[in-house]
N, C-alpha and C positions, 0 to 999 in steps of 0.2 A: 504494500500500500504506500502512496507516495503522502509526502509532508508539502504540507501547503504552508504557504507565508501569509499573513491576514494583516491588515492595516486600516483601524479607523479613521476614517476623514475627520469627522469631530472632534475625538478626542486625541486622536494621535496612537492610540493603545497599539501594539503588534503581535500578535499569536503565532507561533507555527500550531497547525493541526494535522495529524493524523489522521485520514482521510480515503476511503474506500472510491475508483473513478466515477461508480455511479451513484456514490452520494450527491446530494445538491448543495453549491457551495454556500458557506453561511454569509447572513447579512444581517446579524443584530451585535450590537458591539457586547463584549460579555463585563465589557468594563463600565462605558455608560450607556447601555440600552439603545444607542443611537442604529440606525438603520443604515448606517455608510460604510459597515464593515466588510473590506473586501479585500477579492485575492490579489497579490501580489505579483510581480513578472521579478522573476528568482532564477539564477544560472544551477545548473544541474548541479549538483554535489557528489558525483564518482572522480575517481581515480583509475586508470589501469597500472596493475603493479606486475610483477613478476616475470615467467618469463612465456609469455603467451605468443599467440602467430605474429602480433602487432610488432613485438621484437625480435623475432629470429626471422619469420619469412619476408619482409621488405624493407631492415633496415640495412645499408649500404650494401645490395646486392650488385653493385657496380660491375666488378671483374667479373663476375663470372657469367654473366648474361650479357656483358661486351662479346666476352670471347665465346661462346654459344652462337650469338647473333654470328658471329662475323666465320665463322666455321661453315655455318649453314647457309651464308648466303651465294658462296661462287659453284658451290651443289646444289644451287638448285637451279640456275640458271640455266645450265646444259639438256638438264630434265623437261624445262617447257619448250625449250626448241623439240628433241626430238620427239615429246610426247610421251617418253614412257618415264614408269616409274622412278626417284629419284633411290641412289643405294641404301638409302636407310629403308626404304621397304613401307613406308607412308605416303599418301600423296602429298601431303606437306613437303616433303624433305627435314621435317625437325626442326621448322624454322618459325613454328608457331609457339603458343604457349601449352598444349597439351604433350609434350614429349619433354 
């Protein structure tokens, strides 16, 4: 369940609430009754830690998908001229992202 920010206009009061999405958001202030209490525009509050895809598979994958590219690219040239298969045995030649 996400935490909502609250803000009365009246009195100034601020709540976080804990809050189900299909609750209806509150509008009575719990501090002075006033009917201006409302939700806030609040930056998400995660973090990514550890050592997940986000750090191993795209961070400075530089070299080695230089030299991938640049392997595949004069094989497969010869392949669209003559029309057949290129030697890695894909139609690609390996020069896409699924190999």
């Amino acid at each position: 369940m996400p935490i909502y920010a609250y803000r009365c206009g009246a009195c100034g009061h601020t709540k976080d609430v804990l809050q189900k999405l299909s609750d209806a958001p509150l509008t009575v202030c719990p501090a002075c009754g006033a009917e201006q209490f409302s939700k806030q525009l609040t930056a998400a509050g995660f973090q990514l830690k550890g050592s997940g895809w986000y750090a191993t598979d795209f961070k400075g994958g530089g070299a080695a998908a230089t030299t991938a590219a640049a392997a595949a690219t004069p094989a497969a040239a010869p392949a669209a001229e003559s029309g057949a298969t290129p030697s890695g045995g894909t139609p690609c030649g390996g020069s896409c992202a699924c190999h």
